[in-house]
N, C-alpha and C positions, 0 to 999 in steps of 0.2 A: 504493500500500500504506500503511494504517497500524501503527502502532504498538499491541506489545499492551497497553499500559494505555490506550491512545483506543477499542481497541475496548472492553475490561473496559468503560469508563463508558458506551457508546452499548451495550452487552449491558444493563448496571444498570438503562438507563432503561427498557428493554423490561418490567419485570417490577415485580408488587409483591406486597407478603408474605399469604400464605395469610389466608384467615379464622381464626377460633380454634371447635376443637369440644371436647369433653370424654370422658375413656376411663375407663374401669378403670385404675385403677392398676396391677391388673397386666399391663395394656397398656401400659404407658407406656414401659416401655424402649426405649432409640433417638428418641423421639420429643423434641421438642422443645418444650420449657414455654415456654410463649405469656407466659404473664406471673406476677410471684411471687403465691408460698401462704406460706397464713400457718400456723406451727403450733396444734394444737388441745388443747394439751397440754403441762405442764413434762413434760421427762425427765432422771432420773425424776421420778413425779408426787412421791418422798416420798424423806427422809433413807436411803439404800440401803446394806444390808453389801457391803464389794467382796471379803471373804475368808469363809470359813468358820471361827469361832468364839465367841468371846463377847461379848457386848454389854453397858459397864460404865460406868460415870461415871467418867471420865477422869481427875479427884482422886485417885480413889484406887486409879490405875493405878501399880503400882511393884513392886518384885521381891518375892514373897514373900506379898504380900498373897494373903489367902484371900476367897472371895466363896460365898453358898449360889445355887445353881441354882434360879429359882422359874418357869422355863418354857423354851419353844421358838419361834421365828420361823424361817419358812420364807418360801423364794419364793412370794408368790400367796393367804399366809397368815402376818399377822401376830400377833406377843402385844399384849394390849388394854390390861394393864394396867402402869402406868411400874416404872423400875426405880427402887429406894430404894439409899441407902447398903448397902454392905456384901452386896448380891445383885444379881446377872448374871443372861442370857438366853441360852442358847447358839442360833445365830444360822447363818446360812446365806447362801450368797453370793444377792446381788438382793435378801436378806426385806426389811423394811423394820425401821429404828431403832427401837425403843422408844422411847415417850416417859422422859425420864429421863437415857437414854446419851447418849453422844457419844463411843466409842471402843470397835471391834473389837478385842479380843486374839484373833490369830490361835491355832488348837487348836493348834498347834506348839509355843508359849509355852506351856501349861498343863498342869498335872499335876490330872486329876482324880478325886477317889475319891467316888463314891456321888453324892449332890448336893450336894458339894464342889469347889470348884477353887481351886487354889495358881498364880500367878504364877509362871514359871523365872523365874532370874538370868539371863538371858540374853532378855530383855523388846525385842523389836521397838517403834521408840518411835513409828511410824508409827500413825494411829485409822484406816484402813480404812474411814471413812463418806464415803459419794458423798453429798455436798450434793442437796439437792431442786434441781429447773431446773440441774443440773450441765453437762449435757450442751446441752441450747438450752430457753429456758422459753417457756411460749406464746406467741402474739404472734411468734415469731422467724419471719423469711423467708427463704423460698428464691427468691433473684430470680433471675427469669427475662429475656430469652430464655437457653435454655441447650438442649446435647444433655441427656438424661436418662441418666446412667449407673446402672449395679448399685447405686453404693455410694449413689446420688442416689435410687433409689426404696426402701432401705432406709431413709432418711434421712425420706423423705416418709409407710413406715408408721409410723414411730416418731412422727409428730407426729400420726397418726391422720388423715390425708387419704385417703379413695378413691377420689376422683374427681378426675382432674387436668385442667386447660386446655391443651393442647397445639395447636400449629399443624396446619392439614392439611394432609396431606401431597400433594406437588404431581404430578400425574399427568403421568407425562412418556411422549409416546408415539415410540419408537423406528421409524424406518426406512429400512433397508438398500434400497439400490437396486443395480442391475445386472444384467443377464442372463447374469454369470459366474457367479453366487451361487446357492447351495443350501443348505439349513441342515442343521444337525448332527445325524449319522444317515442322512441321504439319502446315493444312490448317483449322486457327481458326474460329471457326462459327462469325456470327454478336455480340454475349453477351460474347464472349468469349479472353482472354491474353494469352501470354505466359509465364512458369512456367521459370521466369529469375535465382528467388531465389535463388534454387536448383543449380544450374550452379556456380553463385557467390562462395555459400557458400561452394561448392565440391572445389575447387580454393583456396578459402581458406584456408580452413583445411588441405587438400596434400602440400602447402606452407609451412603449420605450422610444418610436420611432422606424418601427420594422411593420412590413406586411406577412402575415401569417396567413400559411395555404396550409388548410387540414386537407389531408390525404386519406380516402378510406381505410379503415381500418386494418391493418395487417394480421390476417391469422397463425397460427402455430405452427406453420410449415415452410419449407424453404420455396416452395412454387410460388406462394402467396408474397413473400415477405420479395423476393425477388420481383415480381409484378410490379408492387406498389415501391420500392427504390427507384426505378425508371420510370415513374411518376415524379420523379424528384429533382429529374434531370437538368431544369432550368432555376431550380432553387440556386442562394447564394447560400447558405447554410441549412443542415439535415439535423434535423432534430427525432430523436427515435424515444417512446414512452415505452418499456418495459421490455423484458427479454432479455434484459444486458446480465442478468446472472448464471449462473453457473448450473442449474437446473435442466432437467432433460425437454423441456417446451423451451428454454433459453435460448432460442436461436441467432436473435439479431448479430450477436459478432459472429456466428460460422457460418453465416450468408453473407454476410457484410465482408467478411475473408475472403470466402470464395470469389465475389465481383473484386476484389481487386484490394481492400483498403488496409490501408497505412494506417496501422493503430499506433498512439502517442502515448496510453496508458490503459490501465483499466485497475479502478478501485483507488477510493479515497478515504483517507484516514478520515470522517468525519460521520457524524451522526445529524441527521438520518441522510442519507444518500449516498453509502461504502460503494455499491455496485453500481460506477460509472463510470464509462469511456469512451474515448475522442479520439479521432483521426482522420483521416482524409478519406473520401468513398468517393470515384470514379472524379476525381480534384476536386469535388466539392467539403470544404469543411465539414463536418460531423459530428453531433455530442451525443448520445446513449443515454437516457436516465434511468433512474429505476420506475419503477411502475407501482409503490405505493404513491398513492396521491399526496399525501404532505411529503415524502419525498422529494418527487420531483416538482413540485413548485419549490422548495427550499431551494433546489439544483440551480431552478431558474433564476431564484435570485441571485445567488452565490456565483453561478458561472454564465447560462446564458446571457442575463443582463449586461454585461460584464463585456463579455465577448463580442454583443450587439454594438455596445457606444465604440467599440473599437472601430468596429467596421463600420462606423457612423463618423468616423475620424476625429472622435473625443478622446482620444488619446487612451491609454493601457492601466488600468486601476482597478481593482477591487473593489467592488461593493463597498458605499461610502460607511463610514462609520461613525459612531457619537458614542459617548459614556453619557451613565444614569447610575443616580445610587441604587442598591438595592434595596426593593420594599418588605424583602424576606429573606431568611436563613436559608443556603442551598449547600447541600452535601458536597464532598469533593468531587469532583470529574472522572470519567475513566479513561481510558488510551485514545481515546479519538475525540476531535473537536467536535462539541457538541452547540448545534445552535436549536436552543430551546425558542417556541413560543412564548409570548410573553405579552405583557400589556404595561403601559406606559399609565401610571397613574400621579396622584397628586405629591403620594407617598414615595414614588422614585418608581423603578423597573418590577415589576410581577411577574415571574414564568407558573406559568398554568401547571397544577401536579398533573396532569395525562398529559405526555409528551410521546404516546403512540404513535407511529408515524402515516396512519392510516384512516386518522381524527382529522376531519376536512373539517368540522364545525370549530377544533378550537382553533384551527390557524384563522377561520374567518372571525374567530374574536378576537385574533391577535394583531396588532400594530407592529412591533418588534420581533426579532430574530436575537436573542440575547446569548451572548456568543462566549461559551467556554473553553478555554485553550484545553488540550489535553494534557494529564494531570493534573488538574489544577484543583486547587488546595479548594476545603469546603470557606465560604463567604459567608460572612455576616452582613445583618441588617447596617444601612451606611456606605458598605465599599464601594469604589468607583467599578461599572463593568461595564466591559463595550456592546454592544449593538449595533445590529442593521435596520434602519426604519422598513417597514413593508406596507 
């Protein structure tokens, strides 16, 4: 058995990062900027009211002073001509400054009658003018690799970009094996589950930034499981749920041998998901999981995820981590790294006492993957221990 970071780096080399194609912007959410944009545009392009009222030469802003009214600026429509001593613009949040001003007195401050306005004593000493380039001036970048969030393609139309570079997204083709398995909806015989795995893990992966192709099911035989492989053929990564042990229905690696593949390992020091392996199948990357259901979502997070931002050209890392104290006493560990479910509370970190690997309902009560090295000494209530958020 190795160790899960010897595998992470023999998972790393199998893989490398997407081409770069280009979307609509307003495709772009979730997706990940291949490499930075430049803005095409200061924002704003011009001196901008940040309040609604009038616009004045700052001199002879003071209490009391009066100004005549010689126009209007609006959003989208500004006044052409500057402001002189002694006469104001009344102004609108966005318009743009007159040439001349450089201070909003907000209409709260002003008393006005006819085309008249008086300054209150009670004069907010704040100008209300958004500088031109305030916000990012052209030329400014948004550097990439990055996920693409909401506030990031708001960001990208304000600098007037519609077409963004993004990575492609890496076709990952999902497949469940076993002749227990029936998929959701169907009517499963007396010996037989349903194929949850598959479901989870497609979920995941489109989460992450990947498109997921479930592949009929592969049954318990070499005829079968070789079929549904060459279904796989324009996959960028193979993803295999169950078979990967050592059992006489275990077939996934002596078919997956026989077509051709380069195994990189098999079996990891780690609880829950020992029997797992990776390699190359007909040059397509390859990961094997096991086929309890907590399992192999754990697998996913630990290594799929993982392997995905790689080839999303987010560079090579392990599932991010965080410390929490703990909210309970936990025994010592035994030889393998175990990431316990667990739950995030007010009191610090929780691992749930059924730590089964075949409990789908407590991982859906679980937020964390609370991560014990192997041997690792028993903890008490307080100590720092890392996690994986989920």
């Amino acid at each position: 058995m190795i160790s899960v970071d010897d595998a992470l780096a023999q998972i790393f080399d199998l893989v490398h990062p997407m081409p770069i194609e280009t979307v609509a912007l307003r495709l772009a959410a979730g997706r990940v900027l291949a490499q930075s944009v430049a803005a095409r545009r200061d924002q704003p392009p011009f001196r901008a009211s940040a309040m609604d009222g009038y616009a004045v030469q700052a001199t002879e802003a003071h209490p009391g002073a009066t100004f005549e009214v010689i126009g209007e600026a609006a959003a989208g429509r500004g006044y052409g001509a500057p402001v002189r001593p002694g006469t104001c613009v009344r102004i609108f949040t966005g318009a743009p400054v007159p040439h001349g001003a450089d201070r909003v007195v907000i209409q709260e401050d002003v008393i006005r009658d006819g085309d008249r306005i008086t300054l209150r004593e009670t004069l907010d000493p704040a100008t209300y003018v958004r500088p031109a380039g305030g916000d990012f001036a052209a030329g400014s970048d948004v550097s990439g690799p990055r996920y693409l969030r909401p506030n990031d393609v708001a960001l990208l139309a304000a600098m007037n970009i519609s077409q963004v570079p993004v990575a492609r997204r890496p076709i990952v083709a999902l497949i469940a094996t076993g002749d227990e398995l029936v998929m959701p909806g169907e009517d499963p015989g007396p010996d037989q589950i349903i194929a949850s795995n598959t479901f989870g893990l497609a979920a995941m992966i489109e989460a992450a930034g990947g498109k997921a192709h479930i592949l009929p099911i592969a049954r318990d035989n070499a005829a079968s499981l070789t079929t549904i492989f060459a279904m796989a053929n324009d996959a960028d990564l193979i993803v295999t749920i169950g078979g990967a042990s050592v059992g006489d229905h275990d077939l996934v690696a002596q078919v997956a041998e026989t077509l051709g593949m380069q195994r990189a390992f098999y079996k990891i020091a780690m609880r829950p998901g020992k029997p797992l392996m990776a390699g190359r199948l007909l040059g397509i990357p390859m990961i094997g999981l096991p086929g309890n259901p907590v399992s192999s979502m754990v697998c996913g997070h630990i290594f799929v995820l993982p392997m995905l931002r790689a080839m999303l050209g987010l560079g090579q890392s392990r599932a991010p981590r965080k410390t929490a104290k703990l909210a309970q006493n936990i025994p010592t560990n035994g030889p393998r790294e175990h990431y316990m479910r667990a739950r995030l509370t007010d009191a610090g970190i929780a691992p749930f006492d059924r730590q089964d690997s075949a409990l789908l309902s407590i991982l859906a009560g679980a937020d964390a993957l609370l991560i014990r090295p192997a041997g690792d000494k028993a903890r008490q209530i307080g100590d720092e221990v890392a996690y994986v958020p989920i």
